[in-house]
N, C-alpha and C positions, 0 to 999 in steps of 0.2 A: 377713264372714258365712260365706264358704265355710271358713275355718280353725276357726271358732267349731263348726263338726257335729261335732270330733274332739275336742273337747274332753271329748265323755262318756267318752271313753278313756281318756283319763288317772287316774293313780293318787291317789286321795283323799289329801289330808292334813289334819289339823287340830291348829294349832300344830307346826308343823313334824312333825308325829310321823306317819307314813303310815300307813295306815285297812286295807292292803291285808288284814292278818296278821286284820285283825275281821270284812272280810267274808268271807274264807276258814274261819275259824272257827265264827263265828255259825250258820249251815246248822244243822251238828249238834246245835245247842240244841232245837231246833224240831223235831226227830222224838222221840214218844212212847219209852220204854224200855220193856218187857216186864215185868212184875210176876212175883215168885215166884209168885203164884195159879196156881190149874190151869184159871182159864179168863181172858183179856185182852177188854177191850171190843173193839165192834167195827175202832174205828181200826188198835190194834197187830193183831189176826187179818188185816187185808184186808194192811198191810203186810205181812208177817210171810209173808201168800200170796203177793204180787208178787215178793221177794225170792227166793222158794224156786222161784218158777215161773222166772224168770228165771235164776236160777242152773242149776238143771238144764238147763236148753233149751243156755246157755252151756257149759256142762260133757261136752255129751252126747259131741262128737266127741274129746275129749281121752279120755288111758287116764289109768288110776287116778295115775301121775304127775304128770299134769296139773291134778287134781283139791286138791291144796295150792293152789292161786291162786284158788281158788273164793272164801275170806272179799274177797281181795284184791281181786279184779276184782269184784264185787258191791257193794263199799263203794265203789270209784271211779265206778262207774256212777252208783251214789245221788246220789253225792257230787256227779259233774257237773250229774246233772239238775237238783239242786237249787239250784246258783249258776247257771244256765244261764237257769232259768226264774227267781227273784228277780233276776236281772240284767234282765228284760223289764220290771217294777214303775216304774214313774215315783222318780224320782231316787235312784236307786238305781245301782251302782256292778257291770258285770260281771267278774269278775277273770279268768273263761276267755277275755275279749278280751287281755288280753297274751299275746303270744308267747312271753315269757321266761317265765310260768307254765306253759303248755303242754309246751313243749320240757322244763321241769323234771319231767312228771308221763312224759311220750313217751319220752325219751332214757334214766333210769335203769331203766323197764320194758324196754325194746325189749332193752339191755343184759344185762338179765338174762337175758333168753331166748335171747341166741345166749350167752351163757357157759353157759348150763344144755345149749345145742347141745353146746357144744366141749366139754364135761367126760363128758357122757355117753354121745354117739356122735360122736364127729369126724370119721370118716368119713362117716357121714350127713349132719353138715352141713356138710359142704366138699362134696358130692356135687353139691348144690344151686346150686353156683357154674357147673356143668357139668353142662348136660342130657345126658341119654343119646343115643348115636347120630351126637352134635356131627362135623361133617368135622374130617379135623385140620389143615387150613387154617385153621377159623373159631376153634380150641379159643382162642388167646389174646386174641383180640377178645372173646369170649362170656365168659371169666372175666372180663376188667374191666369188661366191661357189666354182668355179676351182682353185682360186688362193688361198684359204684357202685351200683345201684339197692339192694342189703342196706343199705348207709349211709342210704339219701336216705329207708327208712322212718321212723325218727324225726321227721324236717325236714317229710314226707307228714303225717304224726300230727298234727303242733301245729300245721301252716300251713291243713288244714282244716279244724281246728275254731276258729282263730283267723279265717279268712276269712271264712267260713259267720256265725259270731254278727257282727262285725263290717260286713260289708253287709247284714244283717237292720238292726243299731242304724242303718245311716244309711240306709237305704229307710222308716224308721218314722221316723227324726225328720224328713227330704225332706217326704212327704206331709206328715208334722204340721204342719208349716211353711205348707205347699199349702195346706192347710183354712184354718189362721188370715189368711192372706194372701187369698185367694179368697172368705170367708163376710161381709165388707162390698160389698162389690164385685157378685161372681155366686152367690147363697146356694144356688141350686140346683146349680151346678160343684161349689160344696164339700160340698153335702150329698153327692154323687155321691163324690167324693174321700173326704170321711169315710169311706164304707161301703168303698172299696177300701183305705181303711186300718183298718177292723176286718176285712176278709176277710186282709189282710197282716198283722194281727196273729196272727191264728188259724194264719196259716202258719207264723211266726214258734215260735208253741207246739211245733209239730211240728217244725220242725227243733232247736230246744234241746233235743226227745228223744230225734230221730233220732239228731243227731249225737254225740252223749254215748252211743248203743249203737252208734255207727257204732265211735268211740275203742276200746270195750273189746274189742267184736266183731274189731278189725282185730289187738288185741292176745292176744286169744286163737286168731288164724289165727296169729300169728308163733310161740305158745307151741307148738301144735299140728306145725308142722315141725321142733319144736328135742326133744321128751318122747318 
């Protein structure tokens, strides 16, 4: 039983052929596209505002070079929210629980920002390895502490957004479990249990949003020291 909870982790296949490439895909079926027209129904305008609202807020503290990763980081966001939160759906498959998708989305961003560092001020960010003022007793301790924590961002990136949705999935299927084991039995314990697993789903909503502006939020502080 207790092996059985991780099983929703796992990567769908059917007929050998893995499902992962459909639910990553599929999302973007499902948001409206904008019409040539000069006015859109209400669904695309309210989109259309969250994206623009959110981008700006994102954008503010970057300088106009920063401001290129505006489509990029806006579409990941979308993008996470929206498998994050159909990963919550009953039997249904979430793909930001794997780590290796994670680290694949964490590692080649992260990358880019400290090459886009070294290319256009190197000085500035080697600088970063070494705080100002450092003794020069401590100077060689302090670079390899910088330069391990610069690496361990990426590893940061995918391990909590893959920890985060992953103990939400098994605190939601625990209780669910709870309820159906408990409502023959004590029908009042489980109605009780019920409601702390609709008040734990609702948390659940919130953190697939949090975390997914947590992701881009943390990626545009890295872009922010490197522009």
């Amino acid at each position: 039983m207790a092996m059985s909870f991780f099983d929703q982790f796992a990567s769908p296949s059917y007929l050998g052929i893995p499902l992962i490439a459909i639910a990553i895909a599929l999302p973007w079926v499902m948001y409206p596209t904008p019409s040539p027209r000069w006015l859109n129904n209400r669904l695309v305008t309210i989109q259309g505002w969250l994206i623009s609202r959110f981008t700006s807020q994102l954008m503010l503290p970057l300088n106009v070079g920063g401001h290129k990763w505006a489509l990029l980081l806006a579409s990941l966001m979308v993008f996470l929210i929206t498998i994050n939160m159909l990963g919550l759906l009953p039997y249904t498959f979430t793909p930001t629980t794997q780590l290796s998708l994670n680290m694949g989305f964490a590692v080649p961003l992260w990358l880019a920002t400290v090459i886009i560092g070294m290319r256009n001020q190197p000085t500035v960010a080697l600088g970063h390895l070494l705080p100002e003022g450092t003794p020069i007793p401590l100077i060689p301790v302090l670079i390899i502490i910088e330069t391990i924590s610069l690496f361990i961002r990426p590893l940061a990136l995918g391990v909590r957004l893959t920890a985060n949705l992953t103990a939400g999935h098994l605190l939601i299927q625990l209780i669910a479990t709870a309820v159906f084991v408990l409502l023959p039995m004590m029908p009042t314990v489980a109605i009780l249990t019920a409601t702390v697993l609709f008040l734990l789903t609702l948390l659940e909503i919130a953190v697939a949003m949090i975390q997914a502006y947590v992701f881009v939020l943390l990626l545009s502080l890295y872009l922010q020291e490197n522009v």
